[in-house]
N, C-alpha and C positions, 0 to 999 in steps of 0.2 A: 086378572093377569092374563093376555093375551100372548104368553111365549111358553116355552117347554120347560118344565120342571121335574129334575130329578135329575138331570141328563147334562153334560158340558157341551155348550153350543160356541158359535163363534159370530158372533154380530158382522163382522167384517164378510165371515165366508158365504153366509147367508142372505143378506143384504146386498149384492153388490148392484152398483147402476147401469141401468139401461141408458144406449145412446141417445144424447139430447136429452134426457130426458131427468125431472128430480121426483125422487120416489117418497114417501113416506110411509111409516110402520106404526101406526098406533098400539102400544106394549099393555100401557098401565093410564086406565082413566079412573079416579073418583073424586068427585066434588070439583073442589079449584085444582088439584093434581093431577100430571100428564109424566108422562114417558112415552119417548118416539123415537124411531133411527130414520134416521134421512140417509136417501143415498144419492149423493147429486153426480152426471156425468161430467166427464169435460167441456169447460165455459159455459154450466150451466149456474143457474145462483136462487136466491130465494129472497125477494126483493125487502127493502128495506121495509118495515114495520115497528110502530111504537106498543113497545107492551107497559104495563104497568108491575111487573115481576120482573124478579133476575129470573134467567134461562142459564143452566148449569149445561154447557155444552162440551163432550168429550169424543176427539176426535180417535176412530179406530184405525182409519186406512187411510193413506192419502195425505191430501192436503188442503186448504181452504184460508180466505178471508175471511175477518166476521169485519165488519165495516159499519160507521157512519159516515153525519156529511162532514166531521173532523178528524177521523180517526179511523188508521186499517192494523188489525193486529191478522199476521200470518199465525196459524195455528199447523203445526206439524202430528203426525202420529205420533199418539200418545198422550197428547199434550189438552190441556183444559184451560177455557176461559167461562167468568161468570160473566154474565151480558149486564149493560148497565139499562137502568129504566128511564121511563118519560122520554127518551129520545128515539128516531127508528134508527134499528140497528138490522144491516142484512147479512147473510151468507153469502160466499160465492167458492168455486171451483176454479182452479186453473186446469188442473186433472182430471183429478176424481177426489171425493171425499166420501166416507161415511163416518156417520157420526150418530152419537144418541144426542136429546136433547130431554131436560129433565125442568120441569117447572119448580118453580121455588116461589112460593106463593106464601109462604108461611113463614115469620121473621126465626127460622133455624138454625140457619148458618154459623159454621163457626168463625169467629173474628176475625183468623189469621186469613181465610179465602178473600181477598178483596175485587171485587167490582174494578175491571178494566183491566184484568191483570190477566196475562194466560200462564199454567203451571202443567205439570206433566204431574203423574197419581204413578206410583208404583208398590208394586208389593201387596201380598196380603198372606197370612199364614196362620198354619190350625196348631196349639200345643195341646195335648194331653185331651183332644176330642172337644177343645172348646175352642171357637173362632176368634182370634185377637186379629184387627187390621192395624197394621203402622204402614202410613202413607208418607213417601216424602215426596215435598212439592216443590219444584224447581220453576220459580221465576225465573222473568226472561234476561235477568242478570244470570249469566251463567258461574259467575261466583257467589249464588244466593239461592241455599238451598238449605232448607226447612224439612222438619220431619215433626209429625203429630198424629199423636195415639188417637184411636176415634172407639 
């Protein structure tokens, strides 16, 4: 693990883009497994590339496309899309964006996350000195909003 531990940091404030220019943060490599924060400038982008994994991409600041040749989902702060495979799919900036980007290389997932969808992650909380997360995820139907215990 390539970040600070023990300590509350902020990926956004830490991260932020340099002009013209797309940054990236290598966090967490092992085997087929990656963690990375990109930080792209304004009208900067990350051109289109075909993976063979979903990319769990969570935007912190900003804002961004993620794009193919069919298809552009706006991603806003806060909000999550899982990338679809076999196809190239790119990033872009109107702004600025940061963002982490997490490999999913391993069939994990759970169900309800689906491929092509972008969702917003909120919440997480500690009872009694042991970690319980409940995430609710808001697709881009804004009368459709899900919540699941992880």
């Amino acid at each position: 693990m390539k970040e600070k531990t023990g300590t509350v940091f902020s990926i956004a404030k830490d991260n932020q883009p340099v002009a013209g220019c797309t940054i990236s943060k290598e966090v967490y490599a092992s085997g087929q497994d990656y963690i990375s924060y990109f930080s792209l400038a304004k009208g900067t982008d990350i051109s289109a590339e075909i993976y063979d994994y979903h990319k769990l991409l969570i935007l912190q600041e900003g804002s961004m496309e993620v794009y193919t040749d069919k298809q552009i989902w706006t991603l806003n702060e806060g909000e999550v899309i899982l990338t679809p495979t076999d196809i190239p799919v790119g990033m872009r900036a109107g702004t600025k964006a940061i963002y982490t980007d997490i490999s999913v290389r391993r069939n994990t997932m759970n169900n309800a996350v689906k491929s092509r969808r972008s969702f917003q992650v909120s919440g997480a909380y500690s009872v009694s000195g042991r970690q319980d997360h409940q995430y609710g995820c808001r697709t881009q139907r804004e009368d459709e909003v899900r919540h699941y215990e992880l």
